[in-house]
VEXLUMTOR-894639 format. One record per residue (C-alpha): chain; residue in three letters; residue number from 1; x, y, z. Coordinates in steps of 0.05 Angstrom, whole numbers, padded with zeros to 5 digits, always signed. Layout:
# VEXLUMTOR-894639
A ala NUM X Y Z .
...
//
This chain:
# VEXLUMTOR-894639
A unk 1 +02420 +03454 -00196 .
A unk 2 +02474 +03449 -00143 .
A unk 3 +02477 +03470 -00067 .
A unk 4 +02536 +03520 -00064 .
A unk 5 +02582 +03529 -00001 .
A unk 6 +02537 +03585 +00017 .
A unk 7 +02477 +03541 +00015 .
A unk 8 +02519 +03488 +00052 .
A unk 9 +02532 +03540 +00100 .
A unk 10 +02463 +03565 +00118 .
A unk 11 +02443 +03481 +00126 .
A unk 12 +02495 +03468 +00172 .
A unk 13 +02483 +03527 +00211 .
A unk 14 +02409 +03514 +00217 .
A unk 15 +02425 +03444 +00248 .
A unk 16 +02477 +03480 +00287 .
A unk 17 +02423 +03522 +00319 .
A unk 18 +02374 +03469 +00324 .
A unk 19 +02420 +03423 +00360 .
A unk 20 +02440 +03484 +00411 .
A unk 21 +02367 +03489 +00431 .
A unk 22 +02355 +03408 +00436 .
A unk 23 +02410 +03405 +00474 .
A unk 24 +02398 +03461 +00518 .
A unk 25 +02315 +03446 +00528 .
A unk 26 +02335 +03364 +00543 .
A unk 27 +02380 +03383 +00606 .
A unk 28 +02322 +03378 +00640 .
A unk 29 +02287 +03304 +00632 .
A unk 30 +02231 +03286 +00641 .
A unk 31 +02218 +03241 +00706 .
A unk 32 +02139 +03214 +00699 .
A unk 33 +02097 +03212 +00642 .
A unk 34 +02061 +03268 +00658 .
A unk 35 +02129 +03309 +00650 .
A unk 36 +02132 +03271 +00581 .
A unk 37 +02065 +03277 +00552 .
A unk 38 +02044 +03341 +00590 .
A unk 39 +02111 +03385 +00602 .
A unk 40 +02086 +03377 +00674 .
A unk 41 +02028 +03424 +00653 .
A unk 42 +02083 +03486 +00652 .
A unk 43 +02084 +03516 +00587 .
A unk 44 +02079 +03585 +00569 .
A unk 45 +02012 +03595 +00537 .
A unk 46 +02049 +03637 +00476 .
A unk 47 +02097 +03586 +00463 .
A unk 48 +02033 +03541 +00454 .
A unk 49 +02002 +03582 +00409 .
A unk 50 +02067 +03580 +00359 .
A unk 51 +02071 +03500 +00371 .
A unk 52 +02014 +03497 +00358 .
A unk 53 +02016 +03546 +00306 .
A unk 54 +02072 +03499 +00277 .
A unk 55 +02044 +03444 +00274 .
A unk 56 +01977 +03458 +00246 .
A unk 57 +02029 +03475 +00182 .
A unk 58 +02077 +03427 +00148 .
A unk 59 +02121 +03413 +00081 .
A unk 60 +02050 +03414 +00055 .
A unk 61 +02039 +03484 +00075 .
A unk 62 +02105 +03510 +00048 .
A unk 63 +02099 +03478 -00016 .
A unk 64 +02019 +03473 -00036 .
A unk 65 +02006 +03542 +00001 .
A unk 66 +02038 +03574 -00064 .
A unk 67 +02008 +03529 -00114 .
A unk 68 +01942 +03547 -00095 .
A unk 69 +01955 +03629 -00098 .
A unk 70 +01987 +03606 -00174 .
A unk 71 +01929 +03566 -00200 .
A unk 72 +01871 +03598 -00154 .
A unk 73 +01850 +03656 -00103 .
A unk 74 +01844 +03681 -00037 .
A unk 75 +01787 +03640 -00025 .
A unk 76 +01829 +03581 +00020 .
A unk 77 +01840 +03645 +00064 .
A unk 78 +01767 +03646 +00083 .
A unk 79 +01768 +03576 +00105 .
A unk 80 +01794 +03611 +00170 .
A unk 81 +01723 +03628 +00200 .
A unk 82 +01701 +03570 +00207 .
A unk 83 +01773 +03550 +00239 .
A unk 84 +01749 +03609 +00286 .
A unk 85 +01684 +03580 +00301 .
A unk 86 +01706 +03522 +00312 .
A unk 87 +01759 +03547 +00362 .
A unk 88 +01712 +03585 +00401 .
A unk 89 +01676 +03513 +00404 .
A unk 90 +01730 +03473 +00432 .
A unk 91 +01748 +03532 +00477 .
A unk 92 +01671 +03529 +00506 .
A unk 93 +01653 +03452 +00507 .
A unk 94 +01719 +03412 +00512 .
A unk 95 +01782 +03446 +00536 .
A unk 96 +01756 +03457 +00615 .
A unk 97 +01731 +03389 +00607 .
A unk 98 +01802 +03362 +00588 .
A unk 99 +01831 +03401 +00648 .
A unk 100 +01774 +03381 +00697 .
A unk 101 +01791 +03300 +00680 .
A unk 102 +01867 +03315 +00684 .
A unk 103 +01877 +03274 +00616 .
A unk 104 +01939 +03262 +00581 .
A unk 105 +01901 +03241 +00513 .
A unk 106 +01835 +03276 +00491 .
A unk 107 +01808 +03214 +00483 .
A unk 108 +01807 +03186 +00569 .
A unk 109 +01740 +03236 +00557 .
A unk 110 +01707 +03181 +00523 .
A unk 111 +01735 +03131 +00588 .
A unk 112 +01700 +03176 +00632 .
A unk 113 +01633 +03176 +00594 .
A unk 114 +01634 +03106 +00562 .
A unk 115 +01686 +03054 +00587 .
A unk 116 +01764 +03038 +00570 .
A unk 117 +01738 +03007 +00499 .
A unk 118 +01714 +03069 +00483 .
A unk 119 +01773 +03106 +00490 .
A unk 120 +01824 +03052 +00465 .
A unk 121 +01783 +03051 +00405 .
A unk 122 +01776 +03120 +00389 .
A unk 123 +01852 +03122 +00406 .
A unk 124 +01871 +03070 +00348 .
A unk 125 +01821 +03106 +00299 .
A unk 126 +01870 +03159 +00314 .
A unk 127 +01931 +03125 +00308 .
A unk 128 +01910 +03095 +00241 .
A unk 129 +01889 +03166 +00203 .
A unk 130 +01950 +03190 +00238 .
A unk 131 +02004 +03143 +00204 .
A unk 132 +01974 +03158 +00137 .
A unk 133 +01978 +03226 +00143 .
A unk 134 +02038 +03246 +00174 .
A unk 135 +02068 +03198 +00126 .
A unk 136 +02044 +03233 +00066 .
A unk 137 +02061 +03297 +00095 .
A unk 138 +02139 +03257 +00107 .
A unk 139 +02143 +03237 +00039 .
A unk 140 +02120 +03305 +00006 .
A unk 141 +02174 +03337 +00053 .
A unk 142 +02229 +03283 +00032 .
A unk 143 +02218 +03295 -00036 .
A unk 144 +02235 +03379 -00035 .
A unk 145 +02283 +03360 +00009 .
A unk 146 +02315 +03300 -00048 .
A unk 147 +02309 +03360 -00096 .
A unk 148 +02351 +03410 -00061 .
A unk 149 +02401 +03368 -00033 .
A unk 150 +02417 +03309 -00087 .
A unk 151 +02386 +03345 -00155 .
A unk 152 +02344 +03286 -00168 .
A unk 153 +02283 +03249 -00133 .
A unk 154 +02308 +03171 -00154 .
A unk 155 +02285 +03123 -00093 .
A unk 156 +02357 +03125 -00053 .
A unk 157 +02353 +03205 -00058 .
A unk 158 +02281 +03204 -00035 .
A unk 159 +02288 +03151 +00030 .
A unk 160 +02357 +03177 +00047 .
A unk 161 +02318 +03242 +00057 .
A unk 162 +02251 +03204 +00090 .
A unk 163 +02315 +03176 +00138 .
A unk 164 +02342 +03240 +00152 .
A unk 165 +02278 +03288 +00173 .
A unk 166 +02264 +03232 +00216 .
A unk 167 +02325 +03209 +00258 .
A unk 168 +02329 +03292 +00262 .
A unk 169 +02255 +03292 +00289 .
A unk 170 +02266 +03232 +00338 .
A unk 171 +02341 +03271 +00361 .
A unk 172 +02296 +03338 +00380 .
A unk 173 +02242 +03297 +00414 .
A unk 174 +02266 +03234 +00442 .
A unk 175 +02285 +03259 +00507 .
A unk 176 +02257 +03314 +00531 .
A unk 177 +02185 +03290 +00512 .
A unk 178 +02131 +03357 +00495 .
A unk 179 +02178 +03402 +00522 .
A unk 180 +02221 +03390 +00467 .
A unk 181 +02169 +03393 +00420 .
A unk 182 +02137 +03451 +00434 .
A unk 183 +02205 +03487 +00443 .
A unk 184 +02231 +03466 +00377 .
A unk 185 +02170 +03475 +00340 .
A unk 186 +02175 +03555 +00364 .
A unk 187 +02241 +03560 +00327 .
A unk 188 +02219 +03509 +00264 .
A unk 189 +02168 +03566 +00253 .
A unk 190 +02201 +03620 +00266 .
A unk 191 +02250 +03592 +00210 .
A unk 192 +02202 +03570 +00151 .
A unk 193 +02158 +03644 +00168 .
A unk 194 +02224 +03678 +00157 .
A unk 195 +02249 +03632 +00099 .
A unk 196 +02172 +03650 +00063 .
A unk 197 +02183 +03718 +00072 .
A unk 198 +02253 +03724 +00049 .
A unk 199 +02229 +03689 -00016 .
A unk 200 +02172 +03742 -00008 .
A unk 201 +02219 +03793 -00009 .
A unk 202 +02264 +03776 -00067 .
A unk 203 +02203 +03746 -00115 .
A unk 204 +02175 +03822 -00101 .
A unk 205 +02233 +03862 -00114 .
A unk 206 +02244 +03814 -00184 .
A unk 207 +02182 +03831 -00215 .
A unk 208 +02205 +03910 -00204 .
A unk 209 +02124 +03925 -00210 .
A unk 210 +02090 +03976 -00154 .
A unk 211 +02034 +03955 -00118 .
A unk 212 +01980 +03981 -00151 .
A unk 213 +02010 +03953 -00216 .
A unk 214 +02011 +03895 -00173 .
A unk 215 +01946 +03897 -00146 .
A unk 216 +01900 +03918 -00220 .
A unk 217 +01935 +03858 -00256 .
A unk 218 +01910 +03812 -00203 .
A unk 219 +01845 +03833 -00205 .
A unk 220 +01833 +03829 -00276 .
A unk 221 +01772 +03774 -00286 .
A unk 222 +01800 +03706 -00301 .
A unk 223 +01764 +03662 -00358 .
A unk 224 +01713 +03635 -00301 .
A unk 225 +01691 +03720 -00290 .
A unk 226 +01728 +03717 -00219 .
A unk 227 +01795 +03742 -00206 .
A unk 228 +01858 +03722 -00167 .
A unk 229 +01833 +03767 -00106 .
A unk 230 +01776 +03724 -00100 .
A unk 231 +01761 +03724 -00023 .
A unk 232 +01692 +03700 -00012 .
A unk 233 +01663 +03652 -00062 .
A unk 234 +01586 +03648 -00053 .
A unk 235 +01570 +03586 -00108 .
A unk 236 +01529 +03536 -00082 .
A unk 237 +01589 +03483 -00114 .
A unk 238 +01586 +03413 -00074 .
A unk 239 +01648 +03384 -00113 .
A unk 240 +01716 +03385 -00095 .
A unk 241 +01725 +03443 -00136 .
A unk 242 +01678 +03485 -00085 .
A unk 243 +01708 +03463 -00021 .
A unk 244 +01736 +03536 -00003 .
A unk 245 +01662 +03570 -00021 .
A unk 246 +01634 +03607 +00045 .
A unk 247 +01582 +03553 +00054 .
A unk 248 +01640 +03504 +00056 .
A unk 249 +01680 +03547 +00111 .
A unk 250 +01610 +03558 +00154 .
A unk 251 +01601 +03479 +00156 .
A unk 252 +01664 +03422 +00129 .
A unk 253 +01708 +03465 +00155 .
A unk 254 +01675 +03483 +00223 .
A unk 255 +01669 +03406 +00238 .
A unk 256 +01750 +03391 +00204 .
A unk 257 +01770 +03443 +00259 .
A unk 258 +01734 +03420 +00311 .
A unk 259 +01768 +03359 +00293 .
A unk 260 +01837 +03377 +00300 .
A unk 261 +01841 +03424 +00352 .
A unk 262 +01797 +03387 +00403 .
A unk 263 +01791 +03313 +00379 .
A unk 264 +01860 +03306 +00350 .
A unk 265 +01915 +03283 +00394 .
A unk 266 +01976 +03319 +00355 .
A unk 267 +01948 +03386 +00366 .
A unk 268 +01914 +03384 +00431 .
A unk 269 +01954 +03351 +00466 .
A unk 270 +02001 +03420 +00465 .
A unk 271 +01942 +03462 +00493 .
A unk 272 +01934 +03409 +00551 .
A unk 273 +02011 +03427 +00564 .
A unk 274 +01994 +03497 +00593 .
A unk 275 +01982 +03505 +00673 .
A unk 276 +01905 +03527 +00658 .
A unk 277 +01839 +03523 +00621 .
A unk 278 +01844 +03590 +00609 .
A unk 279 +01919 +03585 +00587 .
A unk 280 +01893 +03526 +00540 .
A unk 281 +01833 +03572 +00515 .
A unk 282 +01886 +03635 +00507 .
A unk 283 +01937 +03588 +00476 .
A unk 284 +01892 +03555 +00413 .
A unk 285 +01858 +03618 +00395 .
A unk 286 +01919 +03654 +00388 .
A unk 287 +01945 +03595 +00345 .
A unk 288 +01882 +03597 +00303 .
A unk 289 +01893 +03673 +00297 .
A unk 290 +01963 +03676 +00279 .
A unk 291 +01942 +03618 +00215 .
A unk 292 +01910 +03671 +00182 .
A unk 293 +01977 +03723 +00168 .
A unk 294 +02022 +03668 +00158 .
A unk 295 +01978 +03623 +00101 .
A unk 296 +01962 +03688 +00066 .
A unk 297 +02040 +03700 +00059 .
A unk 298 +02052 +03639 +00022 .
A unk 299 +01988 +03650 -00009 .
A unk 300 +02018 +03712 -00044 .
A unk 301 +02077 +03686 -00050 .
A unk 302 +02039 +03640 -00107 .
A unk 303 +01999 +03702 -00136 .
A unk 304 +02071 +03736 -00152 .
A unk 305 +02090 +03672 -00181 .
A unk 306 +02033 +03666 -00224 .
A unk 307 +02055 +03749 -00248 .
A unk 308 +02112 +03719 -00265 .
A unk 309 +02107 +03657 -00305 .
A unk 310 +02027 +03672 -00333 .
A unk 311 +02029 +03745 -00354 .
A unk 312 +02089 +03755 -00405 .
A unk 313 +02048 +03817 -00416 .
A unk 314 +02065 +03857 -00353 .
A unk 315 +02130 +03816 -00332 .
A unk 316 +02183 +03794 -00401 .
A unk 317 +02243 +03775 -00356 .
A unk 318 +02210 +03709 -00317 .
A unk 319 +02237 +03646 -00345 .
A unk 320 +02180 +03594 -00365 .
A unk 321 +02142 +03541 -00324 .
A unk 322 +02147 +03472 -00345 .
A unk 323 +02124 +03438 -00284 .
A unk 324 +02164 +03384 -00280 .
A unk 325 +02230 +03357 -00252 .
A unk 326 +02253 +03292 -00276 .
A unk 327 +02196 +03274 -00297 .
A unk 328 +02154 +03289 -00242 .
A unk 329 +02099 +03339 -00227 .
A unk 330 +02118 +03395 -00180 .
A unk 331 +02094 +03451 -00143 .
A unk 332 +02106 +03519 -00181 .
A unk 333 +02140 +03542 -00117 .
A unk 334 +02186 +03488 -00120 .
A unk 335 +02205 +03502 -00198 .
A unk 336 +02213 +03570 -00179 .
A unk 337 +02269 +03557 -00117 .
A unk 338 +02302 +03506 -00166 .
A unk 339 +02307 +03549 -00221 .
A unk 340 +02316 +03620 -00201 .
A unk 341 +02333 +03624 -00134 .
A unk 342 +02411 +03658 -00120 .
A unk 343 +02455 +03618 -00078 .
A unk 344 +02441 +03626 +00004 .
A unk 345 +02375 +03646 -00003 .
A unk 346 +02363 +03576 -00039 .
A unk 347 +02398 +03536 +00026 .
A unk 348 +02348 +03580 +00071 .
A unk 349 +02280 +03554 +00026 .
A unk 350 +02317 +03474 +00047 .
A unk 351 +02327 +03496 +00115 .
A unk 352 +02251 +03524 +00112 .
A unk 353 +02223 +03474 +00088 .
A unk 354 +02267 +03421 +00137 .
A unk 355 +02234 +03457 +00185 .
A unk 356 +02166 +03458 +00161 .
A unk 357 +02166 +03387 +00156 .
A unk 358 +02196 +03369 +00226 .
A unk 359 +02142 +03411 +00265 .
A unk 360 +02095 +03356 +00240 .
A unk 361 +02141 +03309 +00249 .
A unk 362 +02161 +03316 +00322 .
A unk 363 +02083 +03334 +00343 .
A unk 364 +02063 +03267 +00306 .
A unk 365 +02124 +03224 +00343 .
A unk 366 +02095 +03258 +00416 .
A unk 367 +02032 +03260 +00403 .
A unk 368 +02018 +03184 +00380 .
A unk 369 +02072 +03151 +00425 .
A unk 370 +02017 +03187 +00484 .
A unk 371 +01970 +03151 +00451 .
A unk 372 +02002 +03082 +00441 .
A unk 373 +02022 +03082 +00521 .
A unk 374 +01961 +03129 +00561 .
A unk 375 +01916 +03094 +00515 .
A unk 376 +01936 +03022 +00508 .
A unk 377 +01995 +03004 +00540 .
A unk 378 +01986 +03030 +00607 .
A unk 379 +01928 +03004 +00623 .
A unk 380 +01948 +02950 +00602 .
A unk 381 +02011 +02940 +00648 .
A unk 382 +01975 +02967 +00707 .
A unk 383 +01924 +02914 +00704 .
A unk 384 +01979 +02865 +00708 .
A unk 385 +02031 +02905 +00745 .
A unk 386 +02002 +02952 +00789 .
A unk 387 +02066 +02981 +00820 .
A unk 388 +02098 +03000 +00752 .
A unk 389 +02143 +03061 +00766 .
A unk 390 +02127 +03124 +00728 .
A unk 391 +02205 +03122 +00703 .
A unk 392 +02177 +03059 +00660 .
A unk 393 +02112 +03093 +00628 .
A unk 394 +02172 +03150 +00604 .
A unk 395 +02222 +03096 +00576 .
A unk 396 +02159 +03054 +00542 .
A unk 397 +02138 +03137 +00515 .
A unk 398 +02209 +03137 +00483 .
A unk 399 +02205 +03067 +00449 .
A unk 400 +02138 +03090 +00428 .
A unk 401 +02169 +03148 +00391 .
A unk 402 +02224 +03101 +00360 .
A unk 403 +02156 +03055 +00340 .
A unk 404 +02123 +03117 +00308 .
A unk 405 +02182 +03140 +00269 .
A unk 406 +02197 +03074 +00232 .
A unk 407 +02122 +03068 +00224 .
A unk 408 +02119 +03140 +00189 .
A unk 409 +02186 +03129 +00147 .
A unk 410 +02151 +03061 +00125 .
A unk 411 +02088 +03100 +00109 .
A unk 412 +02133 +03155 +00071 .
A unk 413 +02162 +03100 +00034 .
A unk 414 +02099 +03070 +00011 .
A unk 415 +02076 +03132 -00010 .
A unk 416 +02134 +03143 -00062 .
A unk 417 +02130 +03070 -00092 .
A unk 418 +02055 +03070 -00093 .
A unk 419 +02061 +03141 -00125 .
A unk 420 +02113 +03104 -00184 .
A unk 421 +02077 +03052 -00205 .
A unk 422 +02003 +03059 -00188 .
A unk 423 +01953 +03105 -00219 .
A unk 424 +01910 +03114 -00161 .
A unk 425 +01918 +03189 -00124 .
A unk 426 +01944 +03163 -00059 .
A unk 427 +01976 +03219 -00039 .
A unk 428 +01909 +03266 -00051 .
A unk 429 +01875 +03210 -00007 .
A unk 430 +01942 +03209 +00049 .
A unk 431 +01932 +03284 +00056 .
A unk 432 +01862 +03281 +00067 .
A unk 433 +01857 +03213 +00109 .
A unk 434 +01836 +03252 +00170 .
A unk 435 +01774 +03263 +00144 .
A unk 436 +01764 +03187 +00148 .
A unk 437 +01786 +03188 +00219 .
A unk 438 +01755 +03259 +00242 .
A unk 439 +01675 +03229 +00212 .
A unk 440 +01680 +03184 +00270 .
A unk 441 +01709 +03219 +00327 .
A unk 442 +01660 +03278 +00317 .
A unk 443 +01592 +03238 +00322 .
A unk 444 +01621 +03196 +00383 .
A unk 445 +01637 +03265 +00417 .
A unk 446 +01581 +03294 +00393 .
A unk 447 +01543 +03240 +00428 .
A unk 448 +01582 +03242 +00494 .
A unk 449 +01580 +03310 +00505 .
A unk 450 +01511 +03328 +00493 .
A unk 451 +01468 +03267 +00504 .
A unk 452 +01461 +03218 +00551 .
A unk 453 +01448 +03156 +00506 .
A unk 454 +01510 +03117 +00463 .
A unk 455 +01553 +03054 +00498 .
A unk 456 +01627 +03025 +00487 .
A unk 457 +01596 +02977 +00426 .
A unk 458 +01557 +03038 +00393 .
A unk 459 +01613 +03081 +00405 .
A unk 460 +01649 +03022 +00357 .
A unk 461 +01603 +03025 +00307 .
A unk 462 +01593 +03104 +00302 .
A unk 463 +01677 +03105 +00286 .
A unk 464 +01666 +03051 +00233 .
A unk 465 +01618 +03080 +00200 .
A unk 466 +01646 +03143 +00196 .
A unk 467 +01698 +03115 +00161 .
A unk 468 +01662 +03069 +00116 .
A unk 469 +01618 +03122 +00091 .
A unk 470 +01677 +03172 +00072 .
A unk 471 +01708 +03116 +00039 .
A unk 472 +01651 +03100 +00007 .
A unk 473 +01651 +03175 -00020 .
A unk 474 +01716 +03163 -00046 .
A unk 475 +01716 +03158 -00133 .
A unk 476 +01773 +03113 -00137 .
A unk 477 +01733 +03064 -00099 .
A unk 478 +01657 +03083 -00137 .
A unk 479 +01690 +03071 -00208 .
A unk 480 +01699 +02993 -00181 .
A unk 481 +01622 +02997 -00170 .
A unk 482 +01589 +03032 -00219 .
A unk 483 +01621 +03077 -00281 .
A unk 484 +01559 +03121 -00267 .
A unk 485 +01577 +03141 -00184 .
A unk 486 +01648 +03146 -00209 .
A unk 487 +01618 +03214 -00235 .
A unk 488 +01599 +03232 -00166 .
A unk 489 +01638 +03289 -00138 .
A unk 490 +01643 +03311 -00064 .
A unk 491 +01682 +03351 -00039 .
A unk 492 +01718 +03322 +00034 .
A unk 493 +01686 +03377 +00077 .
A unk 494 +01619 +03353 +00054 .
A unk 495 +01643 +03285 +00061 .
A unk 496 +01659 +03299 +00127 .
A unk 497 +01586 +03334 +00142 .
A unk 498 +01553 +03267 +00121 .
A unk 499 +01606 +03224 +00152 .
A unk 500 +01592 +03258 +00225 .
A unk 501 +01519 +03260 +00213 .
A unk 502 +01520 +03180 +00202 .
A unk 503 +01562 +03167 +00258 .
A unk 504 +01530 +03211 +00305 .
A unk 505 +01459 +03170 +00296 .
A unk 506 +01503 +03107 +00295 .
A unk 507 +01531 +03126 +00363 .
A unk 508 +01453 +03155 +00386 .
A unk 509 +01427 +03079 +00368 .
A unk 510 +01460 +03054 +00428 .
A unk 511 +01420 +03050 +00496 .
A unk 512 +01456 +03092 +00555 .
A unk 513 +01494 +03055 +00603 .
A unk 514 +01530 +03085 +00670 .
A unk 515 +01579 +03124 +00660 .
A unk 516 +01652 +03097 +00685 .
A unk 517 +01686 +03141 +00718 .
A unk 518 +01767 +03152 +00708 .
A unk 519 +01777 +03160 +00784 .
A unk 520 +01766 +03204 +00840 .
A unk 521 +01829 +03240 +00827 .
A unk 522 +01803 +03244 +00746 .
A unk 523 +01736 +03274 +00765 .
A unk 524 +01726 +03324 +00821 .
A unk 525 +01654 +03309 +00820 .
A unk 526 +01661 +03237 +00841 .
//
């Protein structure tokens, strides 16, 4: 398969019109870091919601969205109430106290309950799940994007691609900081939404099949008795295998979400952008909202594709699925673009799924070059230079970003080596190192929001052993000590239910100390 001058066309375009709007958002720069990090706590609640929005999706999205309507239900869908929940949480217990300390990183919290360990360790907890997995998500994007553009995923296609999404992520964000970001990531979305749906659109009108044709295949019952409408799945299944049941979505995934919309840097640190708690609050649950009609687009998206490569009977004309491209596994979504897409509509799935990938990209440059300086370089400097002009904190933000991006492509690079010539399923582990991260940060804010006991050294502990215990969880890592726990099988939300339990009592060990406040300025009550 070859790009034709129409797909050229559409590409070209797409950069055309991203480079308008970078250009355009970056006249005006950013003068302190609070301008940087924060957009000078300015932006429009709804274009926080669809940053937001953005970056909470990814190349992962756009490609594995599908896959899992092909080879499974509706059942992911339901995941969404407990993303709800969890929203609701973060609205009540940790956004007005974000705005009430003034914070540029989620994490100063733990400052203001703890001490400055706490927070620069919770910070590099964060920076460490982070590499991982916006790595993985920067090598799975790299890879469609190798496909499309070069026919072939050998290791120059793949890291000239890993090169490109990111010197195009640090171009849209180097500058202009957040504001960038969050400006950007309205039009990434508003791009790979529109690309899903054209693909929507054309896979629909292929399969020349009504809706209620449509609608009685897919609810035929499968070999397991369920069907590919499946919504709520009631088993009491602890594997992997049962991670989207309802029992999963009322617990894993009411902790994963509480995770990454208040305890998470990348996406938070959007909501802190807007001039309000209330804007915050307004902002995320719109975001959380808006999940729900987008996922179940690409979500059908893979139930039409499963129509047309798994049942011959009601559809003769679909070509069939081999599942591989050189070699290599890929996503049925993927095969289909490669194989049966026209020419135009194919250069709008690359520009979609550019786009898809540099929303995370951009968030993940911000959001952990906020963390690197707020968190550890500032302090810091200011204990040795006091006087240090804000202009420096926004030209140290900028190297930061530079620091992050080679530290992704690195990770992005790993990730397709390790993926050649190693057995073990690193990138299943990438995509889900959060978890490792997330087990941690939840029983140390647990602990500091509603108790009065933990210190800086339990606070330590509680993030280690969040993450030792999910790693001990792992079956890669049980088959090296014992063929029998290799057998094991949890799935990561319960992993991350067991994880937070340990670390909360971890964290609970430690005898209270006084708490140490951020300043005057950082706590009204002071």
């Amino acid at each position: 398969m070859q790009l034709t001058f129409l797909d050229w066309t559409v590409f070209f375009g797409y950069f055309l019109l991203l480079a308008t709007l970078a250009v355009w958002v970056n006249r005006r720069r950013a003068n302190n870091s609070s301008d940087y990090f924060l957009g000078g706590n300015s932006m429009p609640p709804f274009l926080v919601a669809i940053s937001v929005l953005a970056t909470s999706q990814s190349a992962a999205t756009f490609l594995g969205g599908p896959d899992m309507g092909f080879r499974g239900n509706l059942t992911y869908l339901a995941t969404n109430i407990g993303a709800i929940i969890a929203t609701l949480l973060v609205i009540k217990w940790l956004i007005p106290r974000y705005y009430q300390l003034k914070v540029t990183t989620v994490y100063e919290l733990l400052e203001s309950r703890f001490n400055a360990t706490a927070k620069n360790h919770a910070g590099k907890m964060y920076l460490f799940g982070r590499v991982f997995a916006s790595g993985a998500r920067l090598y799975m994007a790299a890879l469609a994007v190798a496909m499309l553009l070069f026919s072939n995923i050998e290791a120059t296609s793949v890291i000239t691609a890993i090169a490109l999404l990111a010197v195009i992520g640090l171009a849209c964000t180097m500058a202009g900081g957040i504001r960038s970001v969050i400006y950007t990531d309205a039009m990434q979305c508003a791009v790979y939404v529109t690309a899903a749906l054209v693909v929507l659109g054309y896979l629909y009108s292929s399969l020349q099949l009504d809706l209620a044709s449509l609608y009685a295949v897919l609810s035929e019952p499968l070999a397991d008795g369920t069907s590919k409408l499946l919504l709520f799945d009631f088993r009491a299944d602890f594997s992997s295998s049962g991670v989207f049941t309802i029992w999963s979505a009322l617990t894993g995934f009411v902790l994963l979400n509480i995770a990454a919309f208040g305890l998470d840097q990348d996406m938070t640190q959007r909501v802190l952008t807007c001039k309000t708690a209330a804007g915050g609050a307004k902002a995320l649950l719109s975001s959380a909202l808006l999940v729900i009609p987008v996922m179940l687009v690409f979500i059908v998206i893979g139930l039409l594709l499963y129509i047309y490569y798994q049942r011959p009977d009601v559809f003769s004309n679909g070509a069939s699925y081999s599942g591989s491209f050189g070699g290599e596994q890929i996503t049925v979504f993927m095969y289909y673009v490669l194989n049966e897409m026209p020419s135009g509509l194919r250069g709008l799935v690359v520009v979609g799924v550019i786009a898809a990938a540099l929303s995370t990209i951009t968030s993940g440059l911000n959001s952990m070059a906020s963390v690197l300086v707020a968190d550890i370089y500032q302090p810091w400097r200011q204990r040795r230079l006091p006087a240090t002009s804000e202009r420096h904190y926004v030209r140290a933000g900028q190297w930061a970003m530079l620091l992050t991006a080679v530290s992704l492509s690195a990770m992005a690079i790993l990730c397709f080596y390790w993926q050649q010539y190693s057995e073990m399923p690193l990138l299943a582990f990438a995509l889900s190192v959060m978890v490792f991260s997330y087990s941690g940060l939840l029983g140390v804010f647990f602990t500091a929001l509603f108790s009065k006991r933990g210190n800086s050294g339990s606070v330590t502990a509680a993030l280690l052993a969040g993450f030792s215990v999910t790693l001990l969880m792992q079956p890669y890592l049980l088959q090296f000590i014992s063929p029998t726990l290799a057998s094991w099988d949890l799935g990561f939300s319960w992993q991350l239910c067991l994880g937070t339990l340990v670390a909360w009592l971890v964290c609970l060990a430690g005898s209270p100390r006084p708490a140490v406040a951020l300043s005057n300025a950082h706590n009204p009550e002071n």
